[in-house]
N, CA and C atoms as an extended XYZ file, in Angstrom:
228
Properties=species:S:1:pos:R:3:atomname:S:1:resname:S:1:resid:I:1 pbc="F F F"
N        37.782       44.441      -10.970 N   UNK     1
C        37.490       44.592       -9.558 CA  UNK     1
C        37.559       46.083       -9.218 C   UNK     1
N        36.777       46.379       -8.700 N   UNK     2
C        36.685       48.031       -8.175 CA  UNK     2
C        37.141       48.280       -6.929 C   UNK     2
N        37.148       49.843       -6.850 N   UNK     3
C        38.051       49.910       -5.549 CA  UNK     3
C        37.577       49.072       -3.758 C   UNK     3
N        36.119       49.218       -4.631 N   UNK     4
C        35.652       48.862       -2.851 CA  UNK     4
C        35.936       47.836       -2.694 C   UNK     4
N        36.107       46.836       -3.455 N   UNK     5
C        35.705       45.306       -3.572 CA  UNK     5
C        37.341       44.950       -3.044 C   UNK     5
N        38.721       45.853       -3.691 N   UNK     6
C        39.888       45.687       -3.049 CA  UNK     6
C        40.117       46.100       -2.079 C   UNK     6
N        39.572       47.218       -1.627 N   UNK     7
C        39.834       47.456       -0.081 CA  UNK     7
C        39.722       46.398        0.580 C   UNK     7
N        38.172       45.748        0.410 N   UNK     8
C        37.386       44.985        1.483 CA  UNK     8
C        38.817       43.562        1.533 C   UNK     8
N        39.705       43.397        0.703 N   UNK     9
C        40.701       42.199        0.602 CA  UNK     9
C        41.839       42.737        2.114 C   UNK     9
N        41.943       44.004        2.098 N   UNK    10
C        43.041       44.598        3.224 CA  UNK    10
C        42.537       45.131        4.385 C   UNK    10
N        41.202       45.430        4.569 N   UNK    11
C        40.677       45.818        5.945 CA  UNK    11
C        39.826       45.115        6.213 C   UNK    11
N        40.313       44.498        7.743 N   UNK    12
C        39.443       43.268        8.125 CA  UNK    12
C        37.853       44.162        8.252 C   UNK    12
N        36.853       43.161        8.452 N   UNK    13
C        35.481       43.569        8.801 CA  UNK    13
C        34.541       42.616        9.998 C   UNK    13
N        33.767       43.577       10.120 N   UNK    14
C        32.925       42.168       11.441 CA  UNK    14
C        34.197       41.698       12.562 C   UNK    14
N        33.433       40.039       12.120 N   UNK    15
C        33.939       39.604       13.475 CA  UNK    15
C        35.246       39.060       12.662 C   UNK    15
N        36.232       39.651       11.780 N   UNK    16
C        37.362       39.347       11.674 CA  UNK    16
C        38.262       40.371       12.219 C   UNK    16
N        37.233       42.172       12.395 N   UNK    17
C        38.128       42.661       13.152 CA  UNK    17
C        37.844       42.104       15.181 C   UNK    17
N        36.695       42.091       15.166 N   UNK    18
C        36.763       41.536       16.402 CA  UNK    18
C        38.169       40.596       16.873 C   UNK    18
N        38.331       39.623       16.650 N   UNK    19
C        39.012       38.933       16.430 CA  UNK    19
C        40.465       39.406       16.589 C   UNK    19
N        40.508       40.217       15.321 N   UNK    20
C        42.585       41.004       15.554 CA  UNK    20
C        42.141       41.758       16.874 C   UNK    20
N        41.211       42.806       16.769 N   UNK    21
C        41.107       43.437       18.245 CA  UNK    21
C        41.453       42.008       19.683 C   UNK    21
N        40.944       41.840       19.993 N   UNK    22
C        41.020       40.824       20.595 CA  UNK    22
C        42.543       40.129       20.809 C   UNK    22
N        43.022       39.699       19.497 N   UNK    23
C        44.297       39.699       19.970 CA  UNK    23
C        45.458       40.226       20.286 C   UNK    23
N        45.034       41.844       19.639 N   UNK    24
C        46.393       43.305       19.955 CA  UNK    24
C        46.075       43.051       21.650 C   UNK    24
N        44.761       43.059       21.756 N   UNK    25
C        44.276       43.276       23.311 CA  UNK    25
C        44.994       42.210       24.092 C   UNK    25
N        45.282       40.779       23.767 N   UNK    26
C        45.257       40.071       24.695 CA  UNK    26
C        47.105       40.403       24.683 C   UNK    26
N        47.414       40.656       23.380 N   UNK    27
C        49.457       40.815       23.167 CA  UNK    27
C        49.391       42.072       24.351 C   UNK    27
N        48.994       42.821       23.783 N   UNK    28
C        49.550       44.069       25.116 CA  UNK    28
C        49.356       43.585       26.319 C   UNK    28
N        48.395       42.985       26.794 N   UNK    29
C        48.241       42.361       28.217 CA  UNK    29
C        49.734       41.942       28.741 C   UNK    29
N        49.752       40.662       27.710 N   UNK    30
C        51.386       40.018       27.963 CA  UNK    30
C        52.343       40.914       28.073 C   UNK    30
N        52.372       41.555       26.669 N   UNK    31
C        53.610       42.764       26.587 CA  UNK    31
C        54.064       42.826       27.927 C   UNK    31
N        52.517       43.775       28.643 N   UNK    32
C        53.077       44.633       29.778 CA  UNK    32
C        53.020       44.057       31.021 C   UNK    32
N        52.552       42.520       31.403 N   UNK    33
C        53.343       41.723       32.126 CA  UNK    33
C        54.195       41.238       32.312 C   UNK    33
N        55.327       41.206       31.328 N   UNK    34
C        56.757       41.348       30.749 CA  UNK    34
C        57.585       41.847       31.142 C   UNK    34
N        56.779       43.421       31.122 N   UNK    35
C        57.621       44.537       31.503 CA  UNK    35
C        58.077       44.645       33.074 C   UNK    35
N        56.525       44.373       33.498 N   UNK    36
C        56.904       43.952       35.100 CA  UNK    36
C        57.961       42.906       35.659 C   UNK    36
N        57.948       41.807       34.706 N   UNK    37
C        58.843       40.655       35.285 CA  UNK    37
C        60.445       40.903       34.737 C   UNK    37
N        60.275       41.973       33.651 N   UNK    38
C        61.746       42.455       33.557 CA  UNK    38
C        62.639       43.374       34.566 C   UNK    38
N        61.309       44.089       34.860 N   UNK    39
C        61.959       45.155       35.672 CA  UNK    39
C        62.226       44.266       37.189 C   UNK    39
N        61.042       43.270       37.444 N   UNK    40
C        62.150       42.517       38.698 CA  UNK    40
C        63.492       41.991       38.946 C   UNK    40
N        63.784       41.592       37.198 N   UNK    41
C        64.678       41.149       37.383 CA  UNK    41
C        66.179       41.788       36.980 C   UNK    41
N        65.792       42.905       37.129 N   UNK    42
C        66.570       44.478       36.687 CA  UNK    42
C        67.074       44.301       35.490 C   UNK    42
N        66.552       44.390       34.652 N   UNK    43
C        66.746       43.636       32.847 CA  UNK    43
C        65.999       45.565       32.180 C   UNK    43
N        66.754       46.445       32.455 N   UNK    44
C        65.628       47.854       31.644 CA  UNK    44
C        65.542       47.081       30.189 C   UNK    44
N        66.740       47.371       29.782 N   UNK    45
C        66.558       46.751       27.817 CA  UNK    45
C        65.232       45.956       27.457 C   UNK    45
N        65.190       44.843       28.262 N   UNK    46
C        64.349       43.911       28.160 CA  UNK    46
C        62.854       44.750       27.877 C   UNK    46
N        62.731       45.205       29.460 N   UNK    47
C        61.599       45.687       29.749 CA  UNK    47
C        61.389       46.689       28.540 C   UNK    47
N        62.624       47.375       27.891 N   UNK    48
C        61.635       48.917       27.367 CA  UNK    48
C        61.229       48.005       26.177 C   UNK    48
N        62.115       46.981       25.672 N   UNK    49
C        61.357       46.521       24.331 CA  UNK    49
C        59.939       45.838       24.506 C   UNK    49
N        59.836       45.281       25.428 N   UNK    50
C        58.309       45.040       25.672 CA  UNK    50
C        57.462       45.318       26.020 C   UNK    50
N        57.963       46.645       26.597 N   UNK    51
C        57.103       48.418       26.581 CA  UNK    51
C        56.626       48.612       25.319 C   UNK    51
N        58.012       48.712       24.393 N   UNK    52
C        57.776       49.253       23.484 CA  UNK    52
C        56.194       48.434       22.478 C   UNK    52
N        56.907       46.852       22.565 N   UNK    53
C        55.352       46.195       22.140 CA  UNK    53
C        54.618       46.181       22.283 C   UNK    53
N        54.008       46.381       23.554 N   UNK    54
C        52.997       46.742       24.374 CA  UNK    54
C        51.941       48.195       23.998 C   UNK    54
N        52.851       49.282       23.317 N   UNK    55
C        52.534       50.037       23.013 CA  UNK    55
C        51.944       50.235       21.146 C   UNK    55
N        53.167       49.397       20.879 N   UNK    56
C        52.124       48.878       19.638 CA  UNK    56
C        51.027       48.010       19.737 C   UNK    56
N        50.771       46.902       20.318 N   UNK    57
C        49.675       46.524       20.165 CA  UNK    57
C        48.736       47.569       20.621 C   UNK    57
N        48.707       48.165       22.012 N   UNK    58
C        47.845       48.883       21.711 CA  UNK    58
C        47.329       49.598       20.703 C   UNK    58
N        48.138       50.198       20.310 N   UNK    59
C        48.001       51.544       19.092 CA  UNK    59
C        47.433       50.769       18.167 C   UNK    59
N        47.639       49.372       17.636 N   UNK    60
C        47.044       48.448       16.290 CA  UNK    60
C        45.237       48.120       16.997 C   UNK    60
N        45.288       47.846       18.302 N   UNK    61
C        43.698       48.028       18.735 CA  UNK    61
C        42.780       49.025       18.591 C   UNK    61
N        44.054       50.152       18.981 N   UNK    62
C        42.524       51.309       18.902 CA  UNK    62
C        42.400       51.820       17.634 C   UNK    62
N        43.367       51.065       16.374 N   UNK    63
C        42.649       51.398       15.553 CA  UNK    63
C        41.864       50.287       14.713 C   UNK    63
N        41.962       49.219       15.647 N   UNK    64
C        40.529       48.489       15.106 CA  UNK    64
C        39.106       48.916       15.882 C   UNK    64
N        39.436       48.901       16.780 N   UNK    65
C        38.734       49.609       17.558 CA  UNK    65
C        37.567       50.905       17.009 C   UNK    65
N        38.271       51.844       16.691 N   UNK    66
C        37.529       52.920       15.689 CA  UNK    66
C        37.265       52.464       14.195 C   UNK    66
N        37.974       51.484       13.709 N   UNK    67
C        36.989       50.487       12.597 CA  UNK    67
C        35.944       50.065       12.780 C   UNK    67
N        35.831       49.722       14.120 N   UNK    68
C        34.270       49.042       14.871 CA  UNK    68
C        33.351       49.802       15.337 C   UNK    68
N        33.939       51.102       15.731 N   UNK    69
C        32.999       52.312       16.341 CA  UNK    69
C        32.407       52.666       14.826 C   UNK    69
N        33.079       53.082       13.747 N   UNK    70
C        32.333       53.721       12.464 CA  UNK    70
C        31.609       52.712       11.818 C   UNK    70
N        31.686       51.058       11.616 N   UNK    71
C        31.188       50.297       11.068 CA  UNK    71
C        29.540       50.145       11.964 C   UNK    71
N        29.678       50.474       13.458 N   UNK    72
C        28.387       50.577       13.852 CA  UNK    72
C        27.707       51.807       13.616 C   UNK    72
N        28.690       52.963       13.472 N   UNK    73
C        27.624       53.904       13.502 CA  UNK    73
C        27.308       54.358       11.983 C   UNK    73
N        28.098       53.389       11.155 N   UNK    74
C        27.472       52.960        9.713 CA  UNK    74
C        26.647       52.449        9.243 C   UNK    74
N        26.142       51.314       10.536 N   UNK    75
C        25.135       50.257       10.258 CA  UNK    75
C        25.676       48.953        9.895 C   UNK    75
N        26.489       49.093        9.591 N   UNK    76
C        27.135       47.766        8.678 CA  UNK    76
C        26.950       46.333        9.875 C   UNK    76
């Protein structure tokens, strides 16, 4: 098996990154509705850890995200 053929086993493609995108997108949503219902209920701890998730999912989107920007302007 050659290298490309193992990559293609660890980086999603198409509509499988669609897909993880999609769901970092929909986790951070929650995350940071979380954060709001922590901070009502004066809980900081709470809230920063689901800040903190919030901020990873993002960060795991935009880099599917720019998987999807180069795969189009690859053609693929």
């Amino acid at each position: 098996m050659n290298a490309a053929a193992q990559l293609s086993m660890f980086e999603p493609e198409g509509a499988e990154a669609v897909n993880l995108l999609r769901s970092h997108l929909s986790d951070a949503k929650r995350h940071r509705d979380r954060v709001e219902y922590f901070e009502v209920l004066l809980m900081p701890g709470a809230a920063r850890r689901e800040l903190a998730m919030a901020e990873q999912s993002e960060a795991a989107a935009f880099v599917l995200a720019v998987l999807l920007d180069l795969e189009a302007e690859a053609g693929l």
